[in-house]
DRENKOL-885448 format. One record per residue (C-alpha): residue in three letters; x negated, y, z; residue number from 1. Coordinates in Angstrom, 1 decimal. Layout:
REM residues N
ATOM  res       u       v       w    n
ATOM  ALA       X       Y       Z  NUM
...
REM end
This chain:
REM residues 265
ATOM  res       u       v       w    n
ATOM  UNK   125.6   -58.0   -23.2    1
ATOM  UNK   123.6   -59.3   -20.0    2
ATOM  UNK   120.6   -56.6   -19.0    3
ATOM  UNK   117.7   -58.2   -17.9    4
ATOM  UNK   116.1   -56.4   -15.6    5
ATOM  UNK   111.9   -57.0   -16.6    6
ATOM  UNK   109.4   -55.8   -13.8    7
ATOM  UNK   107.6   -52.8   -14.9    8
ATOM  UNK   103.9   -53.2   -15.6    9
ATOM  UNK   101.7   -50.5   -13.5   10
ATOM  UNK    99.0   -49.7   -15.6   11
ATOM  UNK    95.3   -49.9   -14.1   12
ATOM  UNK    93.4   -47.2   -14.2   13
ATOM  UNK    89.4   -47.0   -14.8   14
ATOM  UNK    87.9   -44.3   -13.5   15
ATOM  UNK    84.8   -43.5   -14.8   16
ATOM  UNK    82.5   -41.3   -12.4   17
ATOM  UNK    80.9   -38.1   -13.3   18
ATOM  UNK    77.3   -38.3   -12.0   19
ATOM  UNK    75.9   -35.0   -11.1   20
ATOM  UNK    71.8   -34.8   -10.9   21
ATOM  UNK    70.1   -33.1    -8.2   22
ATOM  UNK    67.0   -31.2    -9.8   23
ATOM  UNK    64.3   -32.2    -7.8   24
ATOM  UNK    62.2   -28.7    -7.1   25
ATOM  UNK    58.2   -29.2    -6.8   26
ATOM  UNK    56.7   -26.6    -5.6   27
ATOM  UNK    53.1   -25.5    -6.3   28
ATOM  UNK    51.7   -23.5    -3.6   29
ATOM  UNK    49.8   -20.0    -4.5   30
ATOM  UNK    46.3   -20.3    -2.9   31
ATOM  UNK    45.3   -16.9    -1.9   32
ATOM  UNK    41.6   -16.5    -1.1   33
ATOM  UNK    40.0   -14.5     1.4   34
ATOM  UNK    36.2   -14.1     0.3   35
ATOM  UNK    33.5   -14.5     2.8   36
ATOM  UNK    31.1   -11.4     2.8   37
ATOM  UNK    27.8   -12.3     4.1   38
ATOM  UNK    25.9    -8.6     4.6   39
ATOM  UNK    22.6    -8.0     2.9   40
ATOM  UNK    20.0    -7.6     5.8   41
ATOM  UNK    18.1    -4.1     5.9   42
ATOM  UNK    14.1    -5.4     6.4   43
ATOM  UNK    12.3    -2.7     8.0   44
ATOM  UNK     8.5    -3.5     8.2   45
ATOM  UNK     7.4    -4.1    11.3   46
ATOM  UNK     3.6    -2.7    12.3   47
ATOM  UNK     1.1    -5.6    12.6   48
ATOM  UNK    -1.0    -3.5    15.0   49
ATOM  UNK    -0.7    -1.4    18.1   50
ATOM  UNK    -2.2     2.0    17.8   51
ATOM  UNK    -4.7     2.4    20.4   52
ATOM  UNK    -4.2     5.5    22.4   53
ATOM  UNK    -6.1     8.7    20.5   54
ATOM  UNK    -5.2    11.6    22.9   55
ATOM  UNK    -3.4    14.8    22.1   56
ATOM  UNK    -3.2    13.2    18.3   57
ATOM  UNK     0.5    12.2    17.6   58
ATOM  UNK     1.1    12.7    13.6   59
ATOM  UNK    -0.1     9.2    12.6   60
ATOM  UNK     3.2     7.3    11.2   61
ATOM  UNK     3.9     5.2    14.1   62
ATOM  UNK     6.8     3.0    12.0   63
ATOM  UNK     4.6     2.4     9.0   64
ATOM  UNK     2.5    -0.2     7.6   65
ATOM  UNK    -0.6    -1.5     9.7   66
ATOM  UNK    -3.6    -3.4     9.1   67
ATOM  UNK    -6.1    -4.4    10.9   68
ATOM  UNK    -9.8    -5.3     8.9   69
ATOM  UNK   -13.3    -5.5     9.1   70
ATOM  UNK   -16.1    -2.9     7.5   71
ATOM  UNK   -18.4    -4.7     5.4   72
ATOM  UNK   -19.4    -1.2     3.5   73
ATOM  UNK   -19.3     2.1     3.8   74
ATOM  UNK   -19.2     3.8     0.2   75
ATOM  UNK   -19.5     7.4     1.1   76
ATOM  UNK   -18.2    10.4     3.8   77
ATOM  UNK   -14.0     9.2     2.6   78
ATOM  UNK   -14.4     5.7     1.3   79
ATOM  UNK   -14.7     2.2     2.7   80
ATOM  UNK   -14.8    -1.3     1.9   81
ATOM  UNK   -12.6    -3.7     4.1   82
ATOM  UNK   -12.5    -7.3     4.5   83
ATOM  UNK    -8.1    -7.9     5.5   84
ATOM  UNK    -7.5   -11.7     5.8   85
ATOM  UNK   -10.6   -12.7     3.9   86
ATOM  UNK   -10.0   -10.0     1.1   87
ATOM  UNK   -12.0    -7.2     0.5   88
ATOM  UNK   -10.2    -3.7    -0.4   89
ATOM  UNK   -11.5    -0.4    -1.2   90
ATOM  UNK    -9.7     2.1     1.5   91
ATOM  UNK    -9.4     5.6     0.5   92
ATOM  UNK    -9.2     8.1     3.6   93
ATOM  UNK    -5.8    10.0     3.6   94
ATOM  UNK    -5.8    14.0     3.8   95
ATOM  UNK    -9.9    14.5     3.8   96
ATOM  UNK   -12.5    15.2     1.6   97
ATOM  UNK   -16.1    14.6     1.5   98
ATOM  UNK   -18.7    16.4    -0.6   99
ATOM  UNK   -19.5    13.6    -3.2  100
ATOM  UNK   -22.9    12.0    -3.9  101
ATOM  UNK   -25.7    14.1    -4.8  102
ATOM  UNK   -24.0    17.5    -3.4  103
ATOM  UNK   -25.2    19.5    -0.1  104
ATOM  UNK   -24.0    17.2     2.8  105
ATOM  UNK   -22.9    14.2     1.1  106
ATOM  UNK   -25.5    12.4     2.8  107
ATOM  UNK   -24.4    13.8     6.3  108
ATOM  UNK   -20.7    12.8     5.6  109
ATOM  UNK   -21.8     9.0     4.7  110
ATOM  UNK   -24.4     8.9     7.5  111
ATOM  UNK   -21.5    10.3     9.9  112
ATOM  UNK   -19.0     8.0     8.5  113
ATOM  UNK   -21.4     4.8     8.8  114
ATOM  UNK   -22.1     6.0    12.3  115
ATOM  UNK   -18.2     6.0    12.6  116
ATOM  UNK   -16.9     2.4    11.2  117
ATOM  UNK   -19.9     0.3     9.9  118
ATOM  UNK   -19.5    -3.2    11.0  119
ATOM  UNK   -16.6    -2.4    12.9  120
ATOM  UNK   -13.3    -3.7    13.3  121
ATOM  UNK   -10.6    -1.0    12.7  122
ATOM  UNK    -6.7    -0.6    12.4  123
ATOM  UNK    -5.2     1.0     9.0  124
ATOM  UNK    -2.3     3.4     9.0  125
ATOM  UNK    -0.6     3.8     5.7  126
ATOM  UNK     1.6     7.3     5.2  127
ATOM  UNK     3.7     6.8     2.5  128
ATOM  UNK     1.7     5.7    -0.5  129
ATOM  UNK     0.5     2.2    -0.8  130
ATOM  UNK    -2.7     2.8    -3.0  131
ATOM  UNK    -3.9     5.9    -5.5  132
ATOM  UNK    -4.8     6.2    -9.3  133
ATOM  UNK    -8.3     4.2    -8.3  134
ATOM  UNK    -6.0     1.1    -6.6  135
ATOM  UNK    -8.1     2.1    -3.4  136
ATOM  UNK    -5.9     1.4    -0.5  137
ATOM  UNK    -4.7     4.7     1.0  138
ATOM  UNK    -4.6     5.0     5.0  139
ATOM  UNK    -5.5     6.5     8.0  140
ATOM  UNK    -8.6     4.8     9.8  141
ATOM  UNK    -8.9     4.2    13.6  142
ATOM  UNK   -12.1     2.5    15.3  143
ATOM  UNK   -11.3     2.3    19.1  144
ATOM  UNK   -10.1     5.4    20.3  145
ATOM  UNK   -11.5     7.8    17.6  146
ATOM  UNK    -9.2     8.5    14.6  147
ATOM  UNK   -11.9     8.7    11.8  148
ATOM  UNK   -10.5    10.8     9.7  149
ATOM  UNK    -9.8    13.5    11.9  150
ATOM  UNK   -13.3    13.0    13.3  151
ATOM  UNK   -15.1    14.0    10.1  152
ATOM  UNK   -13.2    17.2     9.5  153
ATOM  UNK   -14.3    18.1    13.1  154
ATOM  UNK   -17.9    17.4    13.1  155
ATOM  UNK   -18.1    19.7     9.5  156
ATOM  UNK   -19.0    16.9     7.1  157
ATOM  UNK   -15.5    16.8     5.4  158
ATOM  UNK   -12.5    19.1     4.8  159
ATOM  UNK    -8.8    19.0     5.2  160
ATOM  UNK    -7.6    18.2     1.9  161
ATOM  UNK    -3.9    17.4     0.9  162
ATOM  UNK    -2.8    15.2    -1.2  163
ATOM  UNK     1.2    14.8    -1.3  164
ATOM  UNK     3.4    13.1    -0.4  165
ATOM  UNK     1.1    11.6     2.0  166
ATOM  UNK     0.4    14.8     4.6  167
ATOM  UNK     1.7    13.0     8.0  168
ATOM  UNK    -1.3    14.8     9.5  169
ATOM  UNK    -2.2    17.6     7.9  170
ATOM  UNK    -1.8    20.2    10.3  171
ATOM  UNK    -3.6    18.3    12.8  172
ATOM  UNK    -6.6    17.7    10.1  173
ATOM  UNK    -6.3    22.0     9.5  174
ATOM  UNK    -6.6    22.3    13.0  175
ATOM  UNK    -9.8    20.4    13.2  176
ATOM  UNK   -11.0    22.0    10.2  177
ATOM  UNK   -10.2    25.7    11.9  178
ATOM  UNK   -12.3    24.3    15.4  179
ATOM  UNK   -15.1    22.8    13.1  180
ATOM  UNK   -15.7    26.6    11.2  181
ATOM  UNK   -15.3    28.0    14.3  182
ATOM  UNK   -18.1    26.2    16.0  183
ATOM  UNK   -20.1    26.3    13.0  184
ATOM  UNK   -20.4    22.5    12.6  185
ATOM  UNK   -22.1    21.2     9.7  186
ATOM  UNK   -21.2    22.6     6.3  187
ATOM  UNK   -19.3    25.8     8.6  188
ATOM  UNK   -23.0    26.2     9.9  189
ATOM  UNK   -24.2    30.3     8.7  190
ATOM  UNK   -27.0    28.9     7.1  191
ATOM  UNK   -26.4    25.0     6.4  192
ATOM  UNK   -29.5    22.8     6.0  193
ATOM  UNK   -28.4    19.7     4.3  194
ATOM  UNK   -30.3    16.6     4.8  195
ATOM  UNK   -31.9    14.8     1.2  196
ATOM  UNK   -30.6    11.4     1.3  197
ATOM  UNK   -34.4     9.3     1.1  198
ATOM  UNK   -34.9     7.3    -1.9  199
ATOM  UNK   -34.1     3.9    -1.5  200
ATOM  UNK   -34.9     0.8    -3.2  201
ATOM  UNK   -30.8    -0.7    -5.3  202
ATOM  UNK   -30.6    -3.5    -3.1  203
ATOM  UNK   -31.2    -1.3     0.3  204
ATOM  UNK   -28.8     0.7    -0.9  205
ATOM  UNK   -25.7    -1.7    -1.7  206
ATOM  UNK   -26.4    -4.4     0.5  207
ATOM  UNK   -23.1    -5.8     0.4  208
ATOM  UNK   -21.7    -6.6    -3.3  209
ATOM  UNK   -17.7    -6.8    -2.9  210
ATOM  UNK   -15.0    -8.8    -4.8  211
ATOM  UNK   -13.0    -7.2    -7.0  212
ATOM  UNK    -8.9    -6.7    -5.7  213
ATOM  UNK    -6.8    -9.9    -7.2  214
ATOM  UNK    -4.3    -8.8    -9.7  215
ATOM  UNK    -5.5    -4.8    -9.7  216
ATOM  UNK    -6.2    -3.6   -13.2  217
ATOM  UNK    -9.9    -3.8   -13.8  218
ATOM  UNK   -12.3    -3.8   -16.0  219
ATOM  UNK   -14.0    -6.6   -17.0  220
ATOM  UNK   -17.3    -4.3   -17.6  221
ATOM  UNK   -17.8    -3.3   -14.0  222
ATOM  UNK   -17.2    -6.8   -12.1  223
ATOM  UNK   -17.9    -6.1    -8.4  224
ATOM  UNK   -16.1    -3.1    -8.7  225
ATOM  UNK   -12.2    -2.2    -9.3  226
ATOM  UNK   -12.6     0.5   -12.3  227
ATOM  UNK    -9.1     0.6   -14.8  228
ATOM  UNK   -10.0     0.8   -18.3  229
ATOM  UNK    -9.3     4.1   -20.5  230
ATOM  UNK    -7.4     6.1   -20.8  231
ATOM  UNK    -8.2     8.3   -19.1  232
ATOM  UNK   -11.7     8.5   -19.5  233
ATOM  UNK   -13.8     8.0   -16.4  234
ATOM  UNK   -16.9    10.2   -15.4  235
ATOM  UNK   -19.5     9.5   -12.4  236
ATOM  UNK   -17.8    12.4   -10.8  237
ATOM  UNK   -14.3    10.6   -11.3  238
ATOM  UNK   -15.2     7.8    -8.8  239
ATOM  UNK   -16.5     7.2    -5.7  240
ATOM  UNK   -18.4     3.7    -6.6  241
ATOM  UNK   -22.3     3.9    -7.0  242
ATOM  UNK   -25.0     1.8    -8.5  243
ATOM  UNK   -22.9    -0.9    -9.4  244
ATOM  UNK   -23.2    -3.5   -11.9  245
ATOM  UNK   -22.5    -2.5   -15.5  246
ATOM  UNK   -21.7    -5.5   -18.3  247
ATOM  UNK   -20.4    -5.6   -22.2  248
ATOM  UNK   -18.7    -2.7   -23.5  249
ATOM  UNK   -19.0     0.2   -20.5  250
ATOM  UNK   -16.0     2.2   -22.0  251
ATOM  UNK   -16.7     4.9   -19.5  252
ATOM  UNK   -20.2     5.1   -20.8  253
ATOM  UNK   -21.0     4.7   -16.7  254
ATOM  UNK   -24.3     3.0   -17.7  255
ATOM  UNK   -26.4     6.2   -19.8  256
ATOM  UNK   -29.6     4.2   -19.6  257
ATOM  UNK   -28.5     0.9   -20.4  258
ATOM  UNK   -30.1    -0.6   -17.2  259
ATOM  UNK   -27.2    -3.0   -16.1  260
ATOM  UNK   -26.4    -0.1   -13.2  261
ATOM  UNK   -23.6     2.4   -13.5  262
ATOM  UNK   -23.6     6.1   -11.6  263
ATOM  UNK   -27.1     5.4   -10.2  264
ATOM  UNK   -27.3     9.0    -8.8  265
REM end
């Protein structure tokens, strides 16, 4: 039996490939933020006026609020009415007191205090309050060189008088007060001899009628003067207005004879 060799077949292989992936990473970046701080600016209120020099007196507030106006009226020996940037404000002196209208020396005090400011251009000092229950300005009043308020304590027509918190100068207004008793000025005098206040004619005696303050509470019965409404309920005695005009209601019963005039005396 003949062998036949046969050629052996090599097989072919097929290799098949194994694919590997390759994530691909994205990354998201963490934003971290820094905050920008801005810093709240501390205002402090600059004067509008210099103080002119007033000798051996140092107590008035020398960082506080400062106005400068014009007199247009003086009510009485304490109270004023100034024109500031075309507005007219009652001004209330600060730690004095003046005998009110129709008592010994009220006249004296007003005379003094017109003699003082009337007409005249003066520089306002405020202490700590901005106003009192009346919505008169409270302040410290300075014509030229003379501090006013200090001025009527030491001629004897007014009296220290405290009323906290604002009592920047009231040692220096006691002091006065000591020097005016002292000399016997005035109401200090042994025997005082007040001067009547002459009968005058309304319209002599408010010659100048002033607006009311914008925005202050007022009432509509008493229009060219600032008076709140009740309560609490106002007398005469309560205010420092005179013979002003009276309309409507008068809840203060200001007006006893119906004339159209309140506090006439």
């Amino acid at each position: 039996m003949s062998r036949f060799l046969y050629p052996l077949k090599t097989p072919t292989l097929t290799f098949t490939p194994t694919r590997t992936l390759t994530p691909t990473i994205t990354l998201t970046p963490t934003i971290s933020l820094t905050p920008t701080i801005t810093p709240t600016p501390t205002i402090t209120e600059t004067p509008t006026a210099t103080l002119p020099a007033l000798g051996s007196v140092s107590c008035i507030p020398t960082d506080s609020k400062r106005e400068v106006g014009e007199v247009i009226y003086v009510v009485d020996g304490d109270t004023i009415r100034v024109r500031i940037e075309g507005v007219v404000y009652p001004v209330r002196y600060i730690g004095v007191d003046s005998p009110e209208p129709g008592l010994d020396y009220s006249y004296e005090a007003t005379q003094k205090n017109r003699e003082l400011v009337e007409g005249k251009t003066v520089t306002l000092v405020r202490d700590f309050s901005e106003t009192d229950q009346f919505d008169r300005l409270l302040r410290y009043v300075i014509v030229g060189e003379v501090f006013v308020n200090n001025e009527l304590v030491l001629s004897g027509v007014a009296q220290s008088k405290a009323y906290p918190p604002d009592t920047a100068c009231q040692a220096t207004f006691d002091e006065a007060q000591r020097t005016a008793r002292s000399s016997k000025r005035g109401m200090w005098a042994p025997t005082p001899t007040p001067v009547p206040a002459p009968t005058r004619a309304p319209t002599a005696i408010s010659p100048i009628v002033p607006a009311p303050i914008p925005g202050g509470n007022c009432s509509p019965s008493y229009p060219s003067v600032c008076i709140p409404p009740p309560p609490p309920d106002l007398d005469c005695g309560d205010i420092s207005y005179r013979r002003f005009t009276v309309m409507g209601s008068d809840p203060h019963n200001f007006d006893g004879d119906h004339d159209g005039i309140g506090c006439e005396s």
